[in-house]
N, C-alpha and C positions, 0 to 999 in steps of 0.2 A: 197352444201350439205344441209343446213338447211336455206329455207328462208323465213321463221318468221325472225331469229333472223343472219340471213348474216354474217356467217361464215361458210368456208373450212373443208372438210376433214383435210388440212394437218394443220389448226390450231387445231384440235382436238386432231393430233399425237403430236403435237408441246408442248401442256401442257401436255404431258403424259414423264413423266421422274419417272423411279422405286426412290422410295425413300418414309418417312415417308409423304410426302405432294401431291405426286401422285392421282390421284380421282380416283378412286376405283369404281364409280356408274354415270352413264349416269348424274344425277340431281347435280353432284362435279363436271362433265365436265364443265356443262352449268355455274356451278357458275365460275371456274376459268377462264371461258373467258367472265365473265362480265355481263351474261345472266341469264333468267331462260327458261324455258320448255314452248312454246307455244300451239302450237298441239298436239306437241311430235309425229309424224311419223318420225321424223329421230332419237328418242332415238335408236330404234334398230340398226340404222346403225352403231350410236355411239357407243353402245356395242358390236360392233363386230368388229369395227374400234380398241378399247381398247385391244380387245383380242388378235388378231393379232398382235398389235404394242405393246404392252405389253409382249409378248412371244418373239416376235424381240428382246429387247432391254435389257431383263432379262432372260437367258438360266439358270436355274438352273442348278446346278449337283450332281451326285447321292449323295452327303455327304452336300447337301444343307437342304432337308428332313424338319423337322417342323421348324427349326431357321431359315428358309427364310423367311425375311421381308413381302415378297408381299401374302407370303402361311396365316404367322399369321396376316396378315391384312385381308387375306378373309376369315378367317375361324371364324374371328371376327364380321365381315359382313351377314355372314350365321345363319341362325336362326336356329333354338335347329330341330333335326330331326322331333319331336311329332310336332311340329307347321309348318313343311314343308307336313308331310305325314297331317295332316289336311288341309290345306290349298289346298290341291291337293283332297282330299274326296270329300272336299265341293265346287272344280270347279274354285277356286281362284288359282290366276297365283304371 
């Protein structure tokens, strides 16, 4: 999957366990398997590899709501709406 830095798909799934030490961001992947980001063309794969194996392995349920861990880790990751709808005006990703 990534060959700069020669690691697997499924080492990618493999650091991905829901809990407070989970990486949450493509650039926490590369750090817990010892790496950082070289060209970065497989961050995306990686974040999609996350989402997927991330929804595998933690099904919320309807009484999970804002006191799920993984909700209030992303919502903490998520930047303030006003600097989301700017960043989108001005063509930043």
């Amino acid at each position: 999957m990534c060959s700069c830095n020669v690691f697997s798909d499924g080492e990618v799934r493999n650091c991905l366990n829901p809990g407070p030490d989970c990486p949450r961001t493509p650039a926490q992947v590369y750090r817990s398997l010892g790496c950082g980001a070289q060209c970065g063309r497989c961050a995306t794969t990686i974040r999609s590899i996350m989402d997927r194996t991330l929804a595998q392995k933690h099904a919320c349920s309807e009484d999970c709501g804002g006191n799920c861990p993984l909700t209030q880790q992303a919502n903490m990751n998520e930047p303030p709406a006003r600097q989301r709808w700017q960043r989108r005006s001005l063509g930043w990703r």
